[in-house]
N, C-alpha and C positions, 0 to 999 in steps of 0.2 A: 344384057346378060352379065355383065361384066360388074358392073353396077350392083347389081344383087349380091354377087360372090362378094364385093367389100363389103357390103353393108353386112351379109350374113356372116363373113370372113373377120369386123370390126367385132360385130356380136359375139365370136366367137373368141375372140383374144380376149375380151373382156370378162368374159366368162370362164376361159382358162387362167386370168389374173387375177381371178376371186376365188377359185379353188388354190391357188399355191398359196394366196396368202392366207385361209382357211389351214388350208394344212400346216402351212407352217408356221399358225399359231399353234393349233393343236398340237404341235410337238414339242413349245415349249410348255415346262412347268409355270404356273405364277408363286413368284417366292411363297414360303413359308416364313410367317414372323416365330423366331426362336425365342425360349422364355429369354429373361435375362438377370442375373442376380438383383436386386436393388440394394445400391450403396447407400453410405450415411449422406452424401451430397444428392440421393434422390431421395431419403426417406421426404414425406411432407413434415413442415415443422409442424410440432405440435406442442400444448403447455404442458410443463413439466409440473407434474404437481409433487410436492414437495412428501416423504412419508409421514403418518402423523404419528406424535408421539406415543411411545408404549404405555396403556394403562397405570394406572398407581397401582403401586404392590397392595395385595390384601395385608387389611388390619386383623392381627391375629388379637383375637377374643379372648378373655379368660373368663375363669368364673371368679374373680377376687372380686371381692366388694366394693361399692364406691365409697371411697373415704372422703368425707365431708369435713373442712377445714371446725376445729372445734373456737369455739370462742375464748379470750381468755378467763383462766379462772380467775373468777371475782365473784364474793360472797355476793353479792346483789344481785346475781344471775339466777338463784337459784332460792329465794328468801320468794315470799307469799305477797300479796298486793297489799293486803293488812300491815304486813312485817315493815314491809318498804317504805307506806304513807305514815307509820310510827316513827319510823328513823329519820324520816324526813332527809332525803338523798337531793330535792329540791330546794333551792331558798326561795323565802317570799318577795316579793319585791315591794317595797314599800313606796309611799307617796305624800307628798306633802298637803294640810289642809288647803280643801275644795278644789283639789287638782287630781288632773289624771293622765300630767305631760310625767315623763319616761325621766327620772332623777338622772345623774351622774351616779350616786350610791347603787341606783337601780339596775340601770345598764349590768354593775359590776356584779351584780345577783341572777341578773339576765344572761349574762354572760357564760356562767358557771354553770345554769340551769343547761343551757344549749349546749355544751361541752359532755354531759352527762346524758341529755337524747341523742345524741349522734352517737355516746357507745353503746346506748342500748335503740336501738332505733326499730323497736318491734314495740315500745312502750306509748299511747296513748295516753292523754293527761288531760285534765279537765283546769283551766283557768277561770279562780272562783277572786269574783272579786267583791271588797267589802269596804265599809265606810265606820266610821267612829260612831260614837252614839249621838252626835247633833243634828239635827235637822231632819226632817221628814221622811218616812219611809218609802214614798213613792221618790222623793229628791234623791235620797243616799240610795234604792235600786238603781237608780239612773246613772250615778257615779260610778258606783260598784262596778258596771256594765264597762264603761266607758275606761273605767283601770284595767279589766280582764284585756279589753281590746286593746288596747294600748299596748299592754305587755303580752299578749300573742302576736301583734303586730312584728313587734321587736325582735322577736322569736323567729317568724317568718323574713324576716330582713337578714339571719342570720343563717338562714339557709335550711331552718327545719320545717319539714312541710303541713302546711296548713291543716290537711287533713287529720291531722294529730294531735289538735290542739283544741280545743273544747273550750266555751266561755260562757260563765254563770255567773248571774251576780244574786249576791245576800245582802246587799247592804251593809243594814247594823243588826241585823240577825245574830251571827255567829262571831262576837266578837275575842279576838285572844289574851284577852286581858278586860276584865269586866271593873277596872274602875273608872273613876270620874274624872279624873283628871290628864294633862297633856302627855305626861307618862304613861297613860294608859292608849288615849287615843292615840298615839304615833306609832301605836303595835299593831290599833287595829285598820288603818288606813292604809289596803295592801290589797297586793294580786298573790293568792297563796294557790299551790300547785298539788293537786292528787294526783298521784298514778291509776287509771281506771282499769286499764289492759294493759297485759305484754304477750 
């Protein structure tokens, strides 16, 4: 009998030792986490991006006209293609019999000529070139050709561009000076220059 009363008596403290500590959890609160400010040593780091620069100011518009840089004045700016290839503002370049290598004299007519397309550099020219009255028509075309090329070549070496430059040959078609003699032929052994467009 005795025996029971502990075992039921062991059950029973046991059971009172689980009600007090029941209860007296239940009587306390469990904390409450308070906000807390966040400082600059909590903030998380982050990239700082940099501001971007402020817009360009607007371009204020007017309505004035565009003025366009004028050329200088010079009578040749303003004279007719007819007028121009009269006055001859080109020199011919001349060559020595059965050749069609670029003279020393010639350069210096070559020279002048490309001084005068660069101030007008809206002017297309035809390089005609031509032979004295000996030798064959089909030989002296072939000459002609070969001086035209020669002296637009020279042309282009000096900076004026190709597509401006035109090349024909006459032979002894058109010669500038119709006599017979070396006086004559050393007028007509030439690369002579037209104005075609400006």
């Amino acid at each position: 009998m005795q025996s029971r009363w502990v075992v039921r008596g062991g059950w029973m403290v046991a059971v009172a030792v689980m009600v007090l500590i029941g209860v007296g959890c239940a009587s306390r609160k469990p904390p409450v986490a308070q906000p807390v400010q966040p400082t600059s040593s909590m903030a998380p780091a982050l990239d700082v991006v940099p501001t971007p620069p402020p817009p360009p100011s607007t371009v204020q518009v007017t309505d004035s006209p565009v003025v366009t840089p004028k050329m200088p004045d010079d009578p040749m700016a303003s004279r007719s293609i007819d007028d121009l290839n009269r006055e001859s503002p080109l020199q011919a370049a001349f060559f020595d019999y059965d050749s069609a290598e670029v003279s020393a004299a010639a350069r210096t007519a070559l020279d002048a000529n490309a001084a005068v397309l660069r101030k007008f550099p809206a002017w297309v020219v035809t390089v005609e070139g031509h032979c004295d009255e000996r030798g064959t028509a089909e030989y002296n075309s072939a000459l002609g050709e070969r001086r035209a090329a020669a002296a637009r070549t020279y042309l282009v070496s000096l900076g004026i561009p190709a597509d401006r430059l035109h090349v024909v040959s006459y032979g002894k078609e058109f010669p500038f000076d119709a006599g017979h003699a070396e006086s004559a032929w050393s007028k007509n052994r030439r690369a002579h220059f037209v104005i075609t467009s400006k």
